[in-house]
C-alpha positions as CSV (number, residue, x, y, z in Angstrom):
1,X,80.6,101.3,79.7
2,X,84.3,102.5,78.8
3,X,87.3,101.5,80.3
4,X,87.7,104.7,82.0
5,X,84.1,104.9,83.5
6,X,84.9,100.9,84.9
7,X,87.9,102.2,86.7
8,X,86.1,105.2,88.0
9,X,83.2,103.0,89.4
10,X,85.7,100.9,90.7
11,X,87.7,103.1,92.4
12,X,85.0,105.2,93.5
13,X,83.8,101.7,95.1
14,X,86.9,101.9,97.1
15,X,86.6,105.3,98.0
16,X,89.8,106.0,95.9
17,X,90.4,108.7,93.5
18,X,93.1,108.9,90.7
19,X,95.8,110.2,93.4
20,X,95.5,108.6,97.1
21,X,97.2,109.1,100.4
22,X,99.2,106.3,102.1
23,X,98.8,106.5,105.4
24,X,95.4,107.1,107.6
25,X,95.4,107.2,111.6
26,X,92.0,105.6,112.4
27,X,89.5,107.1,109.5
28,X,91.2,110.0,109.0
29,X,94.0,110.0,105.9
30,X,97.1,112.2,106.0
31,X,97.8,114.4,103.7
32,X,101.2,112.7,102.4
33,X,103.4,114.7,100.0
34,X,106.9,112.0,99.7
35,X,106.8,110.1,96.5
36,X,104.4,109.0,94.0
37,X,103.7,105.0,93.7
38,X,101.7,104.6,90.8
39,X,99.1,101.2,90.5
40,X,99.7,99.6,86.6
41,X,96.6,97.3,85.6
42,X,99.2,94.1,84.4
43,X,96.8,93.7,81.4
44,X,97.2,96.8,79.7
45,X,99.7,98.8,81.6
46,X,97.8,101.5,81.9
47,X,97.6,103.8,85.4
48,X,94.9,103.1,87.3
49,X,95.0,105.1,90.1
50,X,98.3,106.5,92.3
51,X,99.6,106.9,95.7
52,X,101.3,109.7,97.4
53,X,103.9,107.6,100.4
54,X,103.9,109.0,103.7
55,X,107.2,110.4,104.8
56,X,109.4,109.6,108.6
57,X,107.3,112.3,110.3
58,X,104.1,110.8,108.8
59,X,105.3,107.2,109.9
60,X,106.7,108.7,113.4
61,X,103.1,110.4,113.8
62,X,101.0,107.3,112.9
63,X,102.7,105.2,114.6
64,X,102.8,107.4,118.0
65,X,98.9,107.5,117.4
66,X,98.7,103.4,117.1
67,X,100.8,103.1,120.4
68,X,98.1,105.8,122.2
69,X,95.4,104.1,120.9
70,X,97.0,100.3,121.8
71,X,97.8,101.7,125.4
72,X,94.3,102.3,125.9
73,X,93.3,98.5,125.2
């Protein structure tokens, strides 16, 4: 098995793909659109997969969504 096909069973393990959201509010990820974080394997320094960061308003939504969900405990 390639590199490439390792890191794609990996990932796909994880439920990742090559470019990931940052921010999820319960099971269901945001679509995020503020920079690009990108994951480097420390052996190679290749890619393996990225991350999109959530922006304020992403933040300001999840965290309204955690304080709903913690006022209900």
């Amino acid at each position: 098995m390639s590199m490439a096909e390792k890191r794609r069973e990996i990932l796909g393990t994880l439920d990742l793909g090559g470019l990931n959201p940052g921010a999820c509010i319960g099971s269901r990820w945001l679509a995020c659109r503020d920079h690009v974080i990108e994951s480097v394997s420390p052996i190679d320094g290749r890619v393996l997969a990225q991350v999109c960061t959530a922006s304020e308003s992403d933040y300001e939504e999840v965290a309204a969504r955690a304080w709903e969900a913690f006022s209900t405990w």
